[in-house]
N, C-alpha and C positions, 0 to 999 in steps of 0.2 A: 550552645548547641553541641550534641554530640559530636565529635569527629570521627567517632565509628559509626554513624549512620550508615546503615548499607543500600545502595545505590539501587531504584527500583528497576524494574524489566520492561524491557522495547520489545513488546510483540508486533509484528510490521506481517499484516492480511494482503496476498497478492492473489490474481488471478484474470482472464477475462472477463471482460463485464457479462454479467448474468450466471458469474461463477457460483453465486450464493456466498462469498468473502463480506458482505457487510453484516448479512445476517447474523454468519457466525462469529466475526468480530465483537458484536452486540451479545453473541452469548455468552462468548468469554467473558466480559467485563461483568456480565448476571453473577456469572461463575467465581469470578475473583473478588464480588464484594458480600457471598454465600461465605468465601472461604475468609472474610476477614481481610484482607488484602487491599490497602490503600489503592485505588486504577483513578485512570484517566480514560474518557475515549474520544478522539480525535481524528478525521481524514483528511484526505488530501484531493484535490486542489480543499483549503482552507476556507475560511468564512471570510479570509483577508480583503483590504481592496484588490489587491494579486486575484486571488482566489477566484473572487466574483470576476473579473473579465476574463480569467482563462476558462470559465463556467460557458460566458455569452460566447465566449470563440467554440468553445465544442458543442453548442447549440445549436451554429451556425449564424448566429444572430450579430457578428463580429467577422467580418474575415481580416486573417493577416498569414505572413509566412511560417510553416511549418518551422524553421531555424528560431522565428520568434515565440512560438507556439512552447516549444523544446525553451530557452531561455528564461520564459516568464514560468515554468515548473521550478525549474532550478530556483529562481528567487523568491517563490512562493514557500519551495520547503527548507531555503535558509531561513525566513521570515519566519515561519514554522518552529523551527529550532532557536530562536533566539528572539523571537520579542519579549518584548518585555511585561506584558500583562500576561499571555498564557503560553510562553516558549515551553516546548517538552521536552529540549535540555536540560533545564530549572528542575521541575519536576522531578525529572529519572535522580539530576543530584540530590534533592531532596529526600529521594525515599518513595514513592509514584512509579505503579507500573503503569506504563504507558500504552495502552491499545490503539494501533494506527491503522485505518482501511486505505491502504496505498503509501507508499512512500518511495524512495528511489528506482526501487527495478521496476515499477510502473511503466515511468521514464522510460526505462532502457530497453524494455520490450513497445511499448508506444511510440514513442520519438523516433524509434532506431527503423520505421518503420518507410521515413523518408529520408533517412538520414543514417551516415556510420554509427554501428554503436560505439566505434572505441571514441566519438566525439563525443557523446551522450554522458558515456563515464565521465569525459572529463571535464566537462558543464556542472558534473555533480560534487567534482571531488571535495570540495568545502563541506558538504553536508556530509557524506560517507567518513570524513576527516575529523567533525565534531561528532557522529553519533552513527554508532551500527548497529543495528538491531541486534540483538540478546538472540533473536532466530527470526527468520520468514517463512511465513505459512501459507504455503501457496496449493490454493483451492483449483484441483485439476480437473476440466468438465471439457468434452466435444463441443467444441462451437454450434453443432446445430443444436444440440438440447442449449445452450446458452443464449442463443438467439427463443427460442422456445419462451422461454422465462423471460426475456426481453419483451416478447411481444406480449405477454400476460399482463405485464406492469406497466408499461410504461406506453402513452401519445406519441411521443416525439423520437426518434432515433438519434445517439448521436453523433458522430464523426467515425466514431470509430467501430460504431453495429454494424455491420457487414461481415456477410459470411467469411467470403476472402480477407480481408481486413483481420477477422478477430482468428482466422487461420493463422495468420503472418506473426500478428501479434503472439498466441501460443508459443510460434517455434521461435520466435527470439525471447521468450523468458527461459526455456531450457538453453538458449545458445547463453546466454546471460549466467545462469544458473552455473554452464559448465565453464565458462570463461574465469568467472569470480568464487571457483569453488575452493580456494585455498583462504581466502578471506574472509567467505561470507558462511552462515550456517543457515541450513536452507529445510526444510522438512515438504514434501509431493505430499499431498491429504488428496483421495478420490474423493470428488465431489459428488458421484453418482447416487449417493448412499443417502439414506435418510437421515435429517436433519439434527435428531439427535444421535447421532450415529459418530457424523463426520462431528459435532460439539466433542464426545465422548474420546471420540481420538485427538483433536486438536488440543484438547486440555492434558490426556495421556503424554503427547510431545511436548508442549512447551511448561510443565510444573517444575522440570529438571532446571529452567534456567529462570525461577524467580525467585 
């Protein structure tokens, strides 16, 4: 094996739900296998056993405590990072850009919502420790168009669809955003814009780091 292999890119999709962040996630990966570019794509909660119960807890179809709720994330995206059939630490070493719809600042704006963030951060720090994203792209939309597109798609609400709620959740990913700005590289994309629009800019920002 080469040892100059060079290391693929963690592109890590944030925003509130009904951001439009998976869609564009999906176009990315359209985009990076047009350009030739080995991708992955991959979200978070996982298909894990993990996964699936933190899935039925924001269903509602599971109740347990928010502390718990926050803890089974955290081991769902070390699980994430290192199993062993399709860990995307493996991957990225390999050579594998990695496209993720959610991954820690999720967390830190979700969790942080019943809970400190600076406990949130440090429930995470194993995974921020093995793998930081190459950049975050974080899909910026008003909660009430969010909720809008929620209600288009989807039966069920889930835990965290509420106006107030996905209010709260917003202003802790800038609080997040500005806490961990020395460490973390971070890219605001307006979500307002049409579809190929916000594609056209999220590819403009993140080609610099694959």
């Amino acid at each position: 094996m080469d040892k100059e292999m060079k290391r693929g890119g963690f592109i890590a999709f944030e925003g509130i739900d009904g951001s439009g962040k998976s869609t564009q996630s999906a176009l990315l990966i359209q985009r990076l296998r047009r350009e030739g570019i080995p991708c992955y794509a991959t979200m978070e909660p996982t298909d894990s056993p993990i996964g699936s119960l933190i899935r039925q807890i924001m269903t509602g179809r599971i109740k347990t405590d928010n502390k718990v709720i926050a803890a089974l994330f955290a081991a769902d995206r070390l699980d994430h990072l290192l199993n062993e059939v399709d860990g995307i630490a493996a991957k990225i070493d390999e050579g594998t850009t990695v496209v993720t719809d959610r991954y820690y600042f999720s967390s830190y704006a979700y969790n942080s919502v019943h809970m400190p963030m600076e406990w949130v951060i440090k429930a995470n720090e194993q995974s921020s420790a093995i793998l930081r994203p190459s950049v975050t792209v974080f899909i910026d939309v008003e909660p009430d168009t969010a909720l809008e597109r929620i209600a288009k798609n989807r039966f069920r609400q889930e835990l965290f669809e509420k106006k107030s709620m996905l209010v709260k959740v917003r202003e802790n990913y800038m609080k997040a955003f500005k806490l961990l700005e020395k460490e973390e590289k971070v890219v605001i994309i307006d979500g307002n814009q049409p579809e190929d629009k916000i594609a056209e800019t999220v590819w403009d920002e993140v080609k610099g780091y694959l």
